[in-house]
N, C-alpha and C positions, 0 to 999 in steps of 0.2 A: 419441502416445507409448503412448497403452494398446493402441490394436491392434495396434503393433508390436512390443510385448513379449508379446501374445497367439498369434502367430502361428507355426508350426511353420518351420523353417527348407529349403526346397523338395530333393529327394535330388538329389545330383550325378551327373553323367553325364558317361563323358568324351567328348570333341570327336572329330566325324567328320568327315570332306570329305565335304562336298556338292556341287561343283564339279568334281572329276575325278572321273574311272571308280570306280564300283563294284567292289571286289572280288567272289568267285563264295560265299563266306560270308555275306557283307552284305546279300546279292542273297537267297539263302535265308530270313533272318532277317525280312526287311520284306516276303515276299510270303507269309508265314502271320500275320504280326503283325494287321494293320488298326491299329482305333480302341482306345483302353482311355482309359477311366472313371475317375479319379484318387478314389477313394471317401476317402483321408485327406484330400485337399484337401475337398471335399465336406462331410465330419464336423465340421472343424475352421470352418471358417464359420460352420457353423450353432451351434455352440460358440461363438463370438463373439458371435453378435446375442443369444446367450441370458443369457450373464454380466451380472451386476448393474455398474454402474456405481459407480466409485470414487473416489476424492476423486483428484482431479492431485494432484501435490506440487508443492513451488517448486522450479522447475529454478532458480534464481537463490542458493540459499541455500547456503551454506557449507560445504563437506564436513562429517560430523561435529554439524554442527546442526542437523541435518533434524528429531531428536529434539526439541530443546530448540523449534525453531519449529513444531513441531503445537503443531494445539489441545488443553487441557488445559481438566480441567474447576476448577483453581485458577488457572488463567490467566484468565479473565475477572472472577471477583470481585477479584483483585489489579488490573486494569485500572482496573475501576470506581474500586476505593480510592482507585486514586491519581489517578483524573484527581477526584474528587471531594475530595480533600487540596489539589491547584493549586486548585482553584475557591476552594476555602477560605481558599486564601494571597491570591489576588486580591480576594476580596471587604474583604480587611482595607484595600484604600483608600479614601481616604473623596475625593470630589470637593468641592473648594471651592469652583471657579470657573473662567471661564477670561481672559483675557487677550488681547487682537487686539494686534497690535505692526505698527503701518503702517509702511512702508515709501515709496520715492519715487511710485512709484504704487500702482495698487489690486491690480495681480498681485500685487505683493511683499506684499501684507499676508497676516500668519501669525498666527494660534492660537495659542496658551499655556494649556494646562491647568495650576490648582495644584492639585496633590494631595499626602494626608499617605498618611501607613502607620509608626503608633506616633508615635514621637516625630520623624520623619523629613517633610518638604516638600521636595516634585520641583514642578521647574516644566519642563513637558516640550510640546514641539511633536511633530504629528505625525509617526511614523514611529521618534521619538526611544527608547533604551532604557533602562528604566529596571531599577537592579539585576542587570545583565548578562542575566536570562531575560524582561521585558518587556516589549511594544512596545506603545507608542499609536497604535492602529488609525485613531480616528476623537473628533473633540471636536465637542461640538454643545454649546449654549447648556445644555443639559437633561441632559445625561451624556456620559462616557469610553468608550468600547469598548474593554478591554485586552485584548492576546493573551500567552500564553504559550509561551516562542517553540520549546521543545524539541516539547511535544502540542500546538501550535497553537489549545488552548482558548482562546475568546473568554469575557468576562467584562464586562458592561455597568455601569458603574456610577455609579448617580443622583447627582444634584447634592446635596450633603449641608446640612443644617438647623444643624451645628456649625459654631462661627467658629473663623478660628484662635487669639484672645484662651483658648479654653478648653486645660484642660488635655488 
C-alpha cells in the first residue's frame, strides 16, 4: 500500500495499430524518434527507496476511527489502569478448596473449586462462569487460574488459610 500511494501515475498515450499498414506520418515520426530515457520514471524510484518508512494503518478499521484507533500517548497508561483494576477485581477471590465429584467411572470424575469474593461462594467446575465476566481456567489441589473473559487476563489464585466458619 505504501509504494502504491507513492508512485506517480504512468502519462497516457492513445492507442495505435500495430498490425496493419503504417500510415506516411507515422512512418516519419518513428524513424527520427529511436530510444528515450523516461528520466521521471527514473527520479521517482529513486524517491521511493529514499522515503522513510511509516507506520501501515489498519486497513480493517472503521471508517472515521482511524483517529480514535492510533496510538495515543494516554491510551496506554489508561490500558494499564485498567487491566491492573481487573487484576484487582480477580485477586478479591479467595480459594478454599476444591471438591472431585466421581462419577460412574474415572472419565467422568470432575473438579469443583469453592471459592468466595466478599460475602459471596461459588462452587464452580472448569470452564464454568462465574459473574457473567469469569472463567475457571484451571483447578489444581494448590490454586484457581481465573481469566477474565472481556481482556482475557489470567489471574492465579492460591489456596487461601481462611475457613469459611470466618467472617
Amino acid at each position: 500500500m505504501w509504494l502504491w500511494s507513492t508512485t506517480e501515475e504512468p502519462p497516457r498515450m492513445p492507442l495505435t495499430n500495430v498490425s496493419g499498414r503504417h500510415s506516411a506520418q507515422q512512418g516519419r515520426n518513428d524513424h527520427g524518434s529511436g530510444l528515450h530515457v523516461q528520466l521521471d520514471l527514473l527520479t521517482s524510484s529513486r524517491d521511493q527507496r529514499n522515503l522513510s518508512f511509516v507506520m501501515p494503518r489498519n486497513i480493517f478499521s472503521l471508517p472515521g476511527m482511524a483517529e480514535a484507533a492510533g496510538p495515543s500517548s494516554d491510551a496506554v497508561p489508561d490500558t494499564a489502569q485498567q487491566q491492573q483494576v481487573i487484576l484487582t477485581e480477580l485477586a478479591q477471590f479467595h480459594y478454599l478448596g476444591f471438591v472431585r465429584k466421581e462419577g460412574g467411572d474415572r472419565e467422568k470424575a470432575r473438579d469443583l473449586a469453592v471459592l468466595t469474593k466478599n460475602d459471596d461462594v461459588y462452587v464452580a467446575g472448569k470452564g464454568e462462569i462465574l459473574e457473567n465476566h469469569v472463567i475457571v481456567k484451571l483447578i489444581t489441589p494448590d490454586s484457581v487460574m481465573l481469566q477474565d473473559r472481556n481482556s482475557h487476563l489470567e489471574y492465579a489464585v492460591p489456596l487461601s488459610e481462611e475457613s469459611a466458619s470466618e467472617p
